[in-house]
C-alpha positions as CSV (number, residue, x, y, z in Angstrom):
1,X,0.0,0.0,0.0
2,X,1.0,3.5,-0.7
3,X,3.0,4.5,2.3
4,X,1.7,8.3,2.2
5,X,-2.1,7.1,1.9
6,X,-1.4,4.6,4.3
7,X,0.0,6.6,6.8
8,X,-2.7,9.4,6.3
9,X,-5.7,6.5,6.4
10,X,-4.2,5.6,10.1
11,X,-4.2,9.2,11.0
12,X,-7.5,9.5,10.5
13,X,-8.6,6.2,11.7
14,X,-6.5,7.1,15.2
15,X,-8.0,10.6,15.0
16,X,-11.9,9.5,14.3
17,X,-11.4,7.7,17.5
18,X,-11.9,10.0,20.4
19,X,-14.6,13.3,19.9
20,X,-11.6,15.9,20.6
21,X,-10.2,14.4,17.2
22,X,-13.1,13.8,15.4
23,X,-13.5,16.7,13.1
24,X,-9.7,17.0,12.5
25,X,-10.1,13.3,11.5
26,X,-12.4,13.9,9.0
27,X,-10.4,16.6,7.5
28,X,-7.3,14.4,6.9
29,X,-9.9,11.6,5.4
30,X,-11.2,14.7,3.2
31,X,-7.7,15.4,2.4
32,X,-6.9,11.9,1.8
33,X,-9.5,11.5,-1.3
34,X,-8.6,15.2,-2.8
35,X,-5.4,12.8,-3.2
36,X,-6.6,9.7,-4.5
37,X,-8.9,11.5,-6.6
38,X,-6.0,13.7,-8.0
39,X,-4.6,10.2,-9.2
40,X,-7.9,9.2,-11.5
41,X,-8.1,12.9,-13.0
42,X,-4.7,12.6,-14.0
43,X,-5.2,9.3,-15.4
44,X,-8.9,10.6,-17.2
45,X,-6.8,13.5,-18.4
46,X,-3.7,12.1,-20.0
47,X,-4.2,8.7,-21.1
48,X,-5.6,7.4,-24.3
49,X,-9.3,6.5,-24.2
50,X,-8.3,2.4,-25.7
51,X,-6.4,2.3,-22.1
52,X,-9.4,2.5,-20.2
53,X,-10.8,-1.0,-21.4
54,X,-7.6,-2.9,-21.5
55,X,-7.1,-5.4,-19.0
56,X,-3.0,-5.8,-19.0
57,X,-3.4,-8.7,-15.8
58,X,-6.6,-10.4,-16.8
59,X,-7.0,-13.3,-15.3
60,X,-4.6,-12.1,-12.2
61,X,-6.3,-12.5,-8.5
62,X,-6.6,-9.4,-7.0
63,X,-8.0,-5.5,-8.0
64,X,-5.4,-4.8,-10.8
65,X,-7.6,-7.6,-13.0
66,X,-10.0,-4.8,-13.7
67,X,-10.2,-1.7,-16.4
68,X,-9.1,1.3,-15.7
69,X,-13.1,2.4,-16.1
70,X,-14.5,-0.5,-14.2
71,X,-12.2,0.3,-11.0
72,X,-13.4,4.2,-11.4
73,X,-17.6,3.3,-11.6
74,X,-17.3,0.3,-8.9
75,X,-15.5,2.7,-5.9
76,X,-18.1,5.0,-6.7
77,X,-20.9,3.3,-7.6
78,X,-20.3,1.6,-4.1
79,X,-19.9,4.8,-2.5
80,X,-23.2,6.3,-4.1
81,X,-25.3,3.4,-3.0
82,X,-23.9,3.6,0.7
83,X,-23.5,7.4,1.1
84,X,-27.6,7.9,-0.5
85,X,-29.6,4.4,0.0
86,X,-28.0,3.7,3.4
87,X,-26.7,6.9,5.2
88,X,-28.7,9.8,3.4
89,X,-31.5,7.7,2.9
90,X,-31.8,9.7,-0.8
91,X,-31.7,9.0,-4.0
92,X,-28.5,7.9,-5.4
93,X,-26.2,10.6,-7.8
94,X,-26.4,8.2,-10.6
95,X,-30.0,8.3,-10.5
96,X,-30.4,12.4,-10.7
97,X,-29.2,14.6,-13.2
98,X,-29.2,12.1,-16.3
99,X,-25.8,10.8,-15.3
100,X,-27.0,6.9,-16.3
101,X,-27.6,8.4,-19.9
102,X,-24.2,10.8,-19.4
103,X,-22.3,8.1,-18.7
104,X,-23.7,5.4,-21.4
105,X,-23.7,2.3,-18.5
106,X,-25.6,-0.4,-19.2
107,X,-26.2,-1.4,-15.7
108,X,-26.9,0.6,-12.2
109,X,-24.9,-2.0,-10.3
110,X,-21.8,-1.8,-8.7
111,X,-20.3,-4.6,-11.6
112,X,-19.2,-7.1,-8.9
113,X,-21.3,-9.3,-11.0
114,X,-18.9,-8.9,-14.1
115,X,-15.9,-11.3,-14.7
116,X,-13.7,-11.3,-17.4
117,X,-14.4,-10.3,-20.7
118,X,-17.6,-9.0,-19.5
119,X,-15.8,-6.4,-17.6
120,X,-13.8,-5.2,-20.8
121,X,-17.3,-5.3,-23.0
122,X,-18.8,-3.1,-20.0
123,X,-15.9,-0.9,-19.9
124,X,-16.4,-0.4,-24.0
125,X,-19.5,1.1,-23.3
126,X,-18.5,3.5,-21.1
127,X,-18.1,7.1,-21.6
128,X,-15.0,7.6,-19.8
129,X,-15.1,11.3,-18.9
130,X,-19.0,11.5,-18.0
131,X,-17.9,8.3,-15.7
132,X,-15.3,10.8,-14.0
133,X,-17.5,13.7,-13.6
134,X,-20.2,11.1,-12.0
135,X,-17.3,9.9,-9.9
136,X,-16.5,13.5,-9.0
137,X,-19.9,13.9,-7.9
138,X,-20.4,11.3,-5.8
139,X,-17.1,12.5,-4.1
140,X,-18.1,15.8,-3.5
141,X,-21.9,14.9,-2.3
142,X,-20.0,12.4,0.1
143,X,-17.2,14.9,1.1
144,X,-20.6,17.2,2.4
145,X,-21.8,14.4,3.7
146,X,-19.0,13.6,5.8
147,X,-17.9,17.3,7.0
148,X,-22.0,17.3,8.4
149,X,-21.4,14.1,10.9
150,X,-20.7,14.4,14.3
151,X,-18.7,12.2,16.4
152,X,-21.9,10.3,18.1
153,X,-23.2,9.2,14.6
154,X,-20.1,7.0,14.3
155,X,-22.4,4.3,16.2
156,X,-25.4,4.3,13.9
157,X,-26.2,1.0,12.7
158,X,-28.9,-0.4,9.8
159,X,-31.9,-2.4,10.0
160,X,-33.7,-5.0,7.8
161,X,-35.8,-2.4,6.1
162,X,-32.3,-0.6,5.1
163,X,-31.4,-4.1,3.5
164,X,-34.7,-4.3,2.0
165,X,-34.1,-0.8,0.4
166,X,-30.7,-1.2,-0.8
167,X,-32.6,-4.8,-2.9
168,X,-35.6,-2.8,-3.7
169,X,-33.2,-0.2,-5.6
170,X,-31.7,-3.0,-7.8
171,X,-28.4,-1.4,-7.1
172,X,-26.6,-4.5,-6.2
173,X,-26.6,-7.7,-8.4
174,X,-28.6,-11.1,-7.1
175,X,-25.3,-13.1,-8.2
176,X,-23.6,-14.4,-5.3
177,X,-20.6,-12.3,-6.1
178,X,-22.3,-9.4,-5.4
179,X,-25.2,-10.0,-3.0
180,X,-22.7,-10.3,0.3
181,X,-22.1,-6.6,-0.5
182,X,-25.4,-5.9,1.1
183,X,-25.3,-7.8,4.6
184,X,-21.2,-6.3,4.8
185,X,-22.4,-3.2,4.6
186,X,-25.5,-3.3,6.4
187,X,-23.2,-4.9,9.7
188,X,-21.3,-2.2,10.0
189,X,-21.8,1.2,11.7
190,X,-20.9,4.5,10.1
191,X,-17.4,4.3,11.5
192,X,-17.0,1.5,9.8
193,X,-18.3,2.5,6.4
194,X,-16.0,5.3,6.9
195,X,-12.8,3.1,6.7
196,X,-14.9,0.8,3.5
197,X,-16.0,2.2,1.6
198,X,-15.1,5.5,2.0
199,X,-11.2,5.6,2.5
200,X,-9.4,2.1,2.2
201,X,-11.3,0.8,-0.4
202,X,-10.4,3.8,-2.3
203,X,-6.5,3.2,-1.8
204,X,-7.0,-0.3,-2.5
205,X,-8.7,-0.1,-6.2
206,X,-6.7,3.2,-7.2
207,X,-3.7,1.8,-6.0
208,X,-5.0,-1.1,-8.5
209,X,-5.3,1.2,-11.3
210,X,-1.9,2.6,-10.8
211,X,-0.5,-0.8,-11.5
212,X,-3.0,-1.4,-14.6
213,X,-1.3,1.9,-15.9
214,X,2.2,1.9,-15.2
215,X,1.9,-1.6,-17.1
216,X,-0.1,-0.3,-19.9
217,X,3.3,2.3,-20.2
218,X,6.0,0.2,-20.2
219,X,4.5,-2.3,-22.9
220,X,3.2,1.1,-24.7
221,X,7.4,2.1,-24.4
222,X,8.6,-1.4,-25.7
223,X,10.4,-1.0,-29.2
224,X,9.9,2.4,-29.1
225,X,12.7,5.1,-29.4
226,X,13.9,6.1,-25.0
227,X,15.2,9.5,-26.1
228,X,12.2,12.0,-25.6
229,X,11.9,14.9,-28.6
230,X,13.5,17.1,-25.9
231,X,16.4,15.1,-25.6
232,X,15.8,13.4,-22.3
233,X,16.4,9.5,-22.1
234,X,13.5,7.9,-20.8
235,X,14.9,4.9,-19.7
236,X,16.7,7.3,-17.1
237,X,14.1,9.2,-16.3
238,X,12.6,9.0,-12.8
239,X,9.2,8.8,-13.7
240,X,10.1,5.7,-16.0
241,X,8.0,3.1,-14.3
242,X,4.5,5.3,-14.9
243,X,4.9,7.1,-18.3
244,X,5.0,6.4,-22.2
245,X,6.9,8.9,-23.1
246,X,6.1,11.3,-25.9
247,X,6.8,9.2,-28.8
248,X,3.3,7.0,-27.5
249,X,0.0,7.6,-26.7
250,X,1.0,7.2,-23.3
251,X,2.5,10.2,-22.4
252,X,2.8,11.6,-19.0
253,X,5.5,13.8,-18.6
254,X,5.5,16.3,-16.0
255,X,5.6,19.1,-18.7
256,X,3.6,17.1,-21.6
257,X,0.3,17.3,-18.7
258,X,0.7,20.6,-18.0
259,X,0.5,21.9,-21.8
260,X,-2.8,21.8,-24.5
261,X,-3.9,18.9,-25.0
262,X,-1.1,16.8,-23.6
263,X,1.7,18.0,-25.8
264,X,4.4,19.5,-25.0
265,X,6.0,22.1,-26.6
266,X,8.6,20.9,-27.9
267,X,7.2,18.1,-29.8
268,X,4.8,20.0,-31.4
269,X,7.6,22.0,-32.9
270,X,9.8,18.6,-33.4
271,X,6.4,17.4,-35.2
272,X,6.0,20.6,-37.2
273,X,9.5,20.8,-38.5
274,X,9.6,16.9,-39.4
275,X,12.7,16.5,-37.2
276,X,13.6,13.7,-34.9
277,X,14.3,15.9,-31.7
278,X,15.6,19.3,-30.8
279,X,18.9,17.7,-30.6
280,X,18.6,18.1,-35.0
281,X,17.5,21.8,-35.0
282,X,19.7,24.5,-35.7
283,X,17.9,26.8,-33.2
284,X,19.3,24.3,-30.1
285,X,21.5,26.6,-28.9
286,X,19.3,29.8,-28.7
287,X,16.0,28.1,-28.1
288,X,13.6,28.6,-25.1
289,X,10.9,26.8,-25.9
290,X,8.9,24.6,-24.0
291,X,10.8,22.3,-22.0
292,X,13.7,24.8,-22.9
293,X,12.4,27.7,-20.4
294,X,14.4,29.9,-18.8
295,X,14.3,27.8,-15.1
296,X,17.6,26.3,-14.0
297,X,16.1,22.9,-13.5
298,X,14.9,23.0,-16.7
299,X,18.9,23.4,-18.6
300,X,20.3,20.0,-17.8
301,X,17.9,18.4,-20.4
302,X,19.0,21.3,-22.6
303,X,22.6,20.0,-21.7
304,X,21.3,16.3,-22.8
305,X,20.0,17.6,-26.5
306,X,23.0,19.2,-27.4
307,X,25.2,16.4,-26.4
308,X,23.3,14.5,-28.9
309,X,23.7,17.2,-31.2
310,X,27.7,16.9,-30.8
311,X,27.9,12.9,-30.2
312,X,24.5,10.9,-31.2
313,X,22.0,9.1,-28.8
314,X,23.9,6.0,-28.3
315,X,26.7,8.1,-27.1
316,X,24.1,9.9,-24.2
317,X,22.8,6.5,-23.6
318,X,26.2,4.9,-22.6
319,X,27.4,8.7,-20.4
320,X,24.1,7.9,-18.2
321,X,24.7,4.6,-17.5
322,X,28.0,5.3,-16.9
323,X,26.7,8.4,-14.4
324,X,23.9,5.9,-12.5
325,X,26.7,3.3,-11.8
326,X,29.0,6.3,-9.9
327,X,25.8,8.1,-8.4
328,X,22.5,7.6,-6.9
329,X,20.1,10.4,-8.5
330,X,16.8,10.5,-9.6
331,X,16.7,13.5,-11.7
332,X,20.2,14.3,-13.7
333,X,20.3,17.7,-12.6
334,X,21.5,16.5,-9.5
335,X,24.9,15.2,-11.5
336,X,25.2,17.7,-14.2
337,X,24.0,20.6,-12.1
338,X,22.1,23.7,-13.3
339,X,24.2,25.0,-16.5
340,X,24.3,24.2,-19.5
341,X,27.6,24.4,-20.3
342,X,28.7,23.1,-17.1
343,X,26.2,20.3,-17.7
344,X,27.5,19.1,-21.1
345,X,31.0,19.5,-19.8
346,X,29.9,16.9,-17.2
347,X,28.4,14.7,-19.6
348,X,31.2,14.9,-21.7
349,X,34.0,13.9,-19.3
350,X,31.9,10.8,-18.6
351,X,32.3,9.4,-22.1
């Protein structure tokens, strides 16, 4: 498990504990989704729509057997169901506002039901970003939810007749793999819906989908070309492990999801001039484009392109390697420093 949403999930399970922590409790749990939920937005907002029926570990035991989509409507579609049929005693988000329409589902279960291929033919039917706006929903209906409760609801419990309701609804499928849902939930008290489903079955699925996507990158990145259009080396890059890099569909570099549509600047000018990387354009030296701003952190990648420019890929490829066996780094600014001649001086004595 994630050691930081870990560690914050005990927090507020220690904290929830006694009334003179309660409320300070639920503000870390608060906090605690605003970070999960960060994680699916970023997923929603840079990956390709194909990645979010692909099922890299299908057939696998555990969470990460899923889609990307089927993890993102069955944490919420859970949460809806408890937060509104149970707690709330509403009707449920998916219900209201045409998101079952929005969202193009086929069912108003939680998909528990669903093995196998069934779950990528679901997840085909999906439209992925009305799924994350109806997830975003739910959270924030829940989030108000949760800031209203005081410490003595922790001990409300549910009947037969919230059972009953929760049947009545249709919301949870009669198939054995799904029916238990009903009498887990229903045994608990609010404190311990808090922890499932509205904190550690979060980690546990998102942590899922991190896996299903940081596979989904490195078999996007096989056979494909390390050296970014900017010049950096992927297979040295720090974030290695979770992105495609900019040469695939899977492309989540720090600067790539910060610019229009995904792209970068620098590949868009790479792209327009039909060149291979800014390592082959004539401008290297003078250009501040992009990547290529004027911020010190910024000039040892600079450092990297025009040591290609001088001595080829290959060459670059080898001077890291060489660099990772003398130092432990993550980012190569941390070697070369923050100039760029003092950077490709570096990477030139390392040949």
């Amino acid at each position: 498990m994630n050691k930081e949403w870990s560690d914050k999930n005990k927090k507020m399970q220690s904290l929830i504990k006694k009334e003179s922590g309660f409320k300070e409790g639920i503000d870390v749990l608060i906090e605690l989704r605003n970070d999960l939920f960060f994680q699916i937005t970023s997923i929603v907002e840079t990956y390709p729509l194909e990645a979010f029926s692909l099922m890299p570990f299908a057939g696998a035991k555990g969470y990460h057997s899923k889609t990307l989509v089927y993890s993102m409507w069955h944490i919420f579609r859970i949460e809806d169901i408890v937060a509104h049929t149970m707690i709330l005693k509403d009707s449920q988000i998916l219900l209201r506002d045409g998101w079952l329409e929005k969202t193009k589902s086929p069912i108003i279960t939680t998909g528990n039901e669903l093995k196998d291929k069934e779950i990528a033919d679901f997840s085909k039917q999906l439209d992925v970003k009305a799924v994350c706006g109806y997830c975003r929903t739910v959270m924030e209906s829940s989030n108000a939810m949760l800031t209203k409760l005081e410490y003595k609801d922790l001990k409300r419990r549910f009947s037969d007749e919230d059972k009953e309701q929760i049947i009545r609804s249709g919301s949870v499928s009669s198939d054995e793999e799904a029916f238990w849902l009903i009498d887990y939930w229903c045994n608990k008290d609010i404190a311990g819906l808090i922890q499932m489903p509205f904190s550690r079955h979060w980690i546990m699925h998102i942590e899922a989908m991190c896996r299903i996507k940081n596979r989904l990158c490195q078999k996007a990145r096989k056979g494909v070309d390390p050296i970014a259009y900017c010049g950096l080396s992927c297979d040295h890059c720090f974030l290695k492990e979770e992105c495609g890099g900019c040469r695939t569909a899977y492309n989540t570099c720090s600067y790539a999801t910060c610019s229009p549509n995904g792209v970068c600047p620098n590949t868009t000018c790479c792209k327009e001039k039909n060149i291979d990387g800014c390592y082959e354009c004539e401008d290297i030296v003078s250009c501040h484009k992009g990547f290529y701003e004027n911020k010190d952190e910024i000039n040892a990648i600079k450092a990297m392109s025009l040591f290609i420019h001088k001595y080829g890929k290959k060459e670059l490829m080898r001077v890291l390697d060489n660099l990772h066996k003398k130092h432990e780094f993550e980012k190569i600014q941390e070697v070369v420093g923050y100039n760029i001649e003092e950077g490709l001086k570096i990477l030139e004595q390392n040949r």
